[in-house]
N, C-alpha and C positions, 0 to 999 in steps of 0.2 A: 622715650618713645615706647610705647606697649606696646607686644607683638602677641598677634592673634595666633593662638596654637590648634594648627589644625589637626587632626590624626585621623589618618586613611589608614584602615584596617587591611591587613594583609591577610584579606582570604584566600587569595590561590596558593598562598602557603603555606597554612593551615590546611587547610582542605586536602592538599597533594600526601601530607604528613599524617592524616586522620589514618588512627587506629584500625577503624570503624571499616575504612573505605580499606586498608592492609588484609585486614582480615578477610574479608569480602572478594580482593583479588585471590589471595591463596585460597580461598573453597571453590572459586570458579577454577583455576588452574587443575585443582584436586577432582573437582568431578569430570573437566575435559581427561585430564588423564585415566583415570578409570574409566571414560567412556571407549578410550584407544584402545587398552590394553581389555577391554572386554569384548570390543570388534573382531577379536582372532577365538571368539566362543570360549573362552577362560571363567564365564562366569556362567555356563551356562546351566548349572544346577543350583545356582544362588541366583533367580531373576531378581526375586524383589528387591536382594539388597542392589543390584545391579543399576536398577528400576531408580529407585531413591539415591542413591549413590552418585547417580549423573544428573537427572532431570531433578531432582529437591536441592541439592547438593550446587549445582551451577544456577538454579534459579536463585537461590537466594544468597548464595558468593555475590549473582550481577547485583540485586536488587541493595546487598551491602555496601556495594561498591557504588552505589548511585545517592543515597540516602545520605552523604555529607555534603552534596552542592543542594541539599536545600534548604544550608544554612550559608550558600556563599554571598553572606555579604548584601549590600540592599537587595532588593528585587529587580531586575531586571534583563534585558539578553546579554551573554557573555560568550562571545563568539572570537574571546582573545587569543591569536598566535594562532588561527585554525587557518592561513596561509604559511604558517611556517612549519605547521606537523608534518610529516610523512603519509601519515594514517588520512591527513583530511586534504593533500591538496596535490592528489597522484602523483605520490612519494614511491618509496619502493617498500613499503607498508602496504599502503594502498594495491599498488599493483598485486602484491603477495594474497591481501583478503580477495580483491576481482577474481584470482587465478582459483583459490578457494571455493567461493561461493560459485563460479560457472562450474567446474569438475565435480561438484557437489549434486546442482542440477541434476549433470550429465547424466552421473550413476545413478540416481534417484527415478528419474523418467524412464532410459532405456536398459540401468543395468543393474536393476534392484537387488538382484541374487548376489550382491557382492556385500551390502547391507540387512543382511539377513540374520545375524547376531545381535546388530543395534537395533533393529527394528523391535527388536522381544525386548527392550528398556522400556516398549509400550503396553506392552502385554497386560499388567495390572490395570491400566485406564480403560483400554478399549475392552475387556471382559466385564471392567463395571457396567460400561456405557453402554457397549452391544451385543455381550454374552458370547464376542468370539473372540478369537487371538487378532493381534493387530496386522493390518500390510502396511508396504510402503507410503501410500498414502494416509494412512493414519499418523505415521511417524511426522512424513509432513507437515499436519493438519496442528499436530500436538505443539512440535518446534515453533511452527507460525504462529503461531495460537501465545505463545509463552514466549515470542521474541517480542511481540506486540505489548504484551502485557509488561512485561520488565522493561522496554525503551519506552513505553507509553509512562510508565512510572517519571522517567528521566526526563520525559518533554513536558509534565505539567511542574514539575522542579525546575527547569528550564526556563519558562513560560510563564511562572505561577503569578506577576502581575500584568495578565492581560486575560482577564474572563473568555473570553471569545477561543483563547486558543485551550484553555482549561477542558472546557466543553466539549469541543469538536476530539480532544484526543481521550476524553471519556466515554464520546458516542464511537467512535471508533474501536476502541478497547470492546463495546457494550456488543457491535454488530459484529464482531471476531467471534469471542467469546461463544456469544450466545447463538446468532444467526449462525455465523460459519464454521460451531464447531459441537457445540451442546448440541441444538435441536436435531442436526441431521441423524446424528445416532443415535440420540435417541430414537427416532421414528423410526430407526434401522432395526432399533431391541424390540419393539413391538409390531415386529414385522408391517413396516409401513416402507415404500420407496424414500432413497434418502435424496436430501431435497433441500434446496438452498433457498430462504426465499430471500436472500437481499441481493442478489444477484437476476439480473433480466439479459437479454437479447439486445447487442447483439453477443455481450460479455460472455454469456451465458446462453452459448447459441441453440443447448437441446429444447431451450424454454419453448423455441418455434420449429422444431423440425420435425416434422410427421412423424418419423421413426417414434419419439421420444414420446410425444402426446399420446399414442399411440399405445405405448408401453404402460402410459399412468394408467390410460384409460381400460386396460385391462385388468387393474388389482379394483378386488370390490371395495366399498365403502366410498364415505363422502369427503373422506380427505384429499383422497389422489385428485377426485374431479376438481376439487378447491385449485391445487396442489397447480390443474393447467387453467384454470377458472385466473389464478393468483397472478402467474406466469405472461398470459396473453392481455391482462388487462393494463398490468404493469406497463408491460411493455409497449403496448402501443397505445393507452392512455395517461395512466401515472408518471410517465416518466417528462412526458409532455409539460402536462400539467406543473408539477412540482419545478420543472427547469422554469418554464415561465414567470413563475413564483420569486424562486430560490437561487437562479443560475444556478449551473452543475455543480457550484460548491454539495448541495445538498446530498448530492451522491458521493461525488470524487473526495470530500474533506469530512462526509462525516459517515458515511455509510460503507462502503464498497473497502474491503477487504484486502484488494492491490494499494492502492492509495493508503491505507490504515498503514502498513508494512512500510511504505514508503514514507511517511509523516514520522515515524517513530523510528524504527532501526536503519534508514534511509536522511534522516535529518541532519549528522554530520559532515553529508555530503553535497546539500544542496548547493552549495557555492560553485558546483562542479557542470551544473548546466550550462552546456553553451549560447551565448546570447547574440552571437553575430546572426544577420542577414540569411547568411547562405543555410546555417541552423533552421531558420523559421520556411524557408524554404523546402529544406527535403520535410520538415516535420509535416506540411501541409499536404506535399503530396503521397506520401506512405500511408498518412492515418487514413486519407480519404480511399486509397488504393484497398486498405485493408474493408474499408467499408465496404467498398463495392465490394471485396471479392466474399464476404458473409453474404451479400443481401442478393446475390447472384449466386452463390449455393444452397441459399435458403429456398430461394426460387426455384431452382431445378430440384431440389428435393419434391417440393409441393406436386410440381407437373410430374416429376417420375413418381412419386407416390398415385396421382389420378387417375392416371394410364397405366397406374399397376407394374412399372417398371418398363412396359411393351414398347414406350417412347426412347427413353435417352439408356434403359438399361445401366450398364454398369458406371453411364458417365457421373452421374450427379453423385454416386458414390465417393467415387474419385475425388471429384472437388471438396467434397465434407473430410477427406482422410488427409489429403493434401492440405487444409486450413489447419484440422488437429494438429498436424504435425509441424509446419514451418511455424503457426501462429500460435497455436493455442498450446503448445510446448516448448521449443524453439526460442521463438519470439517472448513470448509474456514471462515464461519463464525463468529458463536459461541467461537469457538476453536481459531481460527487464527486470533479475536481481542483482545479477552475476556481475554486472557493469555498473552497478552503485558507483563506487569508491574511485571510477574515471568520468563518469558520462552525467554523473550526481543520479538523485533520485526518483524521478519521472521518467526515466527512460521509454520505459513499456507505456506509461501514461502520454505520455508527449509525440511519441513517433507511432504506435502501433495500435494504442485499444480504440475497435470499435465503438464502443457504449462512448467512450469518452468524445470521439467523433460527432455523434448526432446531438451529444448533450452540450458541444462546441456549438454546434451549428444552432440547435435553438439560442443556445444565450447569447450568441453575435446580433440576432434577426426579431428573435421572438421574446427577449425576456427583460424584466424588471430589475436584475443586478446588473449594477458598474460598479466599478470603482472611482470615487469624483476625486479630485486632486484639487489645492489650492496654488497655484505655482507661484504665487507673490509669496507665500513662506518657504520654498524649496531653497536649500541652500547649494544642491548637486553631490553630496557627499557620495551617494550611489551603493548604498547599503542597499536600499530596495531592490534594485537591479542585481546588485549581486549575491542576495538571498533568493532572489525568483526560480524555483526551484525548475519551472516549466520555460524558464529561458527568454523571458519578456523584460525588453528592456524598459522598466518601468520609468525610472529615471526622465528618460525621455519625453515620456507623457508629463511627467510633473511638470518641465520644465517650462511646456507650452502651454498649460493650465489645463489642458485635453483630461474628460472623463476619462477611463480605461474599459473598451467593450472586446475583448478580443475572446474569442472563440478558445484557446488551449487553457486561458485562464481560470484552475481548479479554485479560488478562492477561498483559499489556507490562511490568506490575511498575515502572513509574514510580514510581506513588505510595510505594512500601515506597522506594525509592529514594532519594525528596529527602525521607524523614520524618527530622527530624534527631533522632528519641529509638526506631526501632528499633518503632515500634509497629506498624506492618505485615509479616505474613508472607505468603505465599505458598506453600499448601499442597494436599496430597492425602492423601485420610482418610475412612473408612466414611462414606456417608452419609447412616447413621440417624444419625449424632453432627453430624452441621453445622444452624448456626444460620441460619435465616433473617431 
């Protein structure tokens, strides 16, 4: 009898033993530590090397340390033992980074003066970019910005045989980068109002609030008019249009900045979305609660603005500082990074954002993406369902042959992804023909 020899390559144990990925952990350990021991202002007449020492130094440790699984072995998803980690399946890992990244927030939002030493490791970018010293937001903006770019590296190595996912964490990487972190300062350096344009309303609620228009419309030149010109047309036509098109994938998976951060530093978590009933339930009524409560201060801004304040007075104030605070700090923030690693990745996406809200409601009513299922290949494995990062039990749908048209779904294309029989697609197509 001849016996067929087969050999299954042991990359997760090469890989775990790579030199490459060693070295890579010890420079990230080396520049978090330097970045500790420079937070008590120790290095505060040595910025640059300070500067480079943390942010060059842990960028390219992660980026080492990511660069040997993009040789693990065929191509495919490898989502092995990520219910047995601590780190990925609300371990006491896990809890440890949650407890991290919300106190992080915390300080960041309301208690900057404590980050006032780390803040100057930005000092050489934001003097290139805007010709001033950097703030807490810049700090921010830089971390975000380069946490995106280094897990962005790790999801198209991840990923790297499925085009589709290739793409969308390149377009992602492209409107960080460029949208939400180049452009604005620069137009800051050339004294221009800094200015987001891949962000709309109700995301980005100044885009429609009299105060703010108001404000553009006072710097001369034809950019700021652009600037509300860009802002109100977006908003209340482009955004339309494109969801009709595209469903919210087009925003929420390749564009929009929360979602970017969530696709990538946010991806080891996704298994952590809850998929029960009761889940789908409060997400429905929060997100829409949050809706109204934008589109009901946007409102009284306008009337208090017409009447010159002589009407509602200090009310509509109120409501616009009362949103900033629970919602658009709080919430999106605090909440919606800080609870990755228990609640998974869409948090802020799935329970809280506005934009994500109306861009729900066109693609349930008004638009040309589903996702078609074949259920005569469904075998029920429930991979789909338990990669659905927004908490839809996909599965489900396969099983009954059912389209999938649901309103929270960002259309990341995961699940069609790790389906190993092809039974998910991912399409656009008349909408008197989709199944709900």
């Amino acid at each position: 009898m001849n016996l067929i020899q087969i050999e299954i390559p042991q990359t997760s144990h090469s890989i775990n033993d790579s030199p490459i990925k060693k070295v890579g952990l010890a420079l990230f350990s080396i520049g978090l530590l330097i970045l500790l021991i420079g937070s008590f202002g120790l290095f505060e007449s040595h910025l640059m090397f300070y500067s480079i020492a943390t942010l060059s130094v842990t960028t390219l440790g992660g980026i080492l340390f990511i660069i040997p699984s993009s040789k693990d072995g065929f191509p495919g998803i490898k989502n092995n033992g990520v219910f047995f980690r601590s780190a990925s399946n609300r371990g006491a890992i896990a809890w440890v980074t949650g407890v991290f990244l919300t106190g992080f927030y915390i300080i960041l939002y309301w208690f900057p003066e404590y980050l006032v030493h780390i803040i100057k490791i930005t000092n050489p970018i934001s003097f290139t970019l805007t010709g001033k010293a950097a703030n807490h937001w810049f700090l921010y903006g830089t971390i975000y910005t380069l946490s995106i770019l280094v897990m962005g590296l790790k999801m198209i190595f991840k990923y790297r045989h499925s085009r589709y996912q290739i793409i969308r964490t390149l377009s992602v990487i492209f409107f960080q980068f460029v949208f939400a972190y180049l452009l604005p300062h620069i137009l800051e350096a050339f004294n221009q109002p800094e200015y987001y344009f891949s962000y709309f309303w109700p995301l980005k609620t100044g885009v429609l609030f009299p105060n703010d228009i108001h404000w553009l419309l006072s710097h001369e030149g034809v950019l700021p008019q652009f600037m509300v010109f860009w802002g109100v047309i977006m908003s209340l036509i482009g955004v339309p249009i494109l969801t009709y098109f595209f469903g919210k994938r087009w925003y929420c998976s390749f564009v929009c900045g929360c979602g970017g951060l969530a696709e990538t530093v946010g991806d080891p978590y996704r298994q952590n979305s809850d998929k029960s009933l009761k889940a789908w339930k409060i997400e429905r009524w929060m997100i829409h609660c949050v809706l109204l409560f934008i589109t009901v201060t946007t409102g009284l801004l306008w009337v208090n603005s017409y009447y010159h304040g002589e009407l509602l007075g200090s009310l509509s104030q109120g409501f616009s500082r009362t949103y900033g605070f629970l919602i658009g700090a709080a919430f999106s923030g605090v909440v919606g990074v800080g609870f990755y690693p228990i609640m998974g990745s869409r948090v802020w996406c799935r329970f809280g954002c506005p934009q994500a809200a109306i861009l729900g409601i066109f693609q349930k009513y008004f638009s040309r993406f589903r996702i078609t299922t074949n259920g005569s290949q469904c075998i029920s494995c429930g991979n789909c369902s338990t990669y659905c990062e927004m908490g839809i039990d996909v599965r489900s749908y396969a099983q009954r042959g059912e389209n999938i048209v649901r309103a929270s779904c960002v259309g990341c294309g995961i699940c069609s992804a790790v389906c190993p029989r092809g039974v998910l697609n991912l399409e656009n197509g008349p909408v008197k023909n989709r199944v709900n």
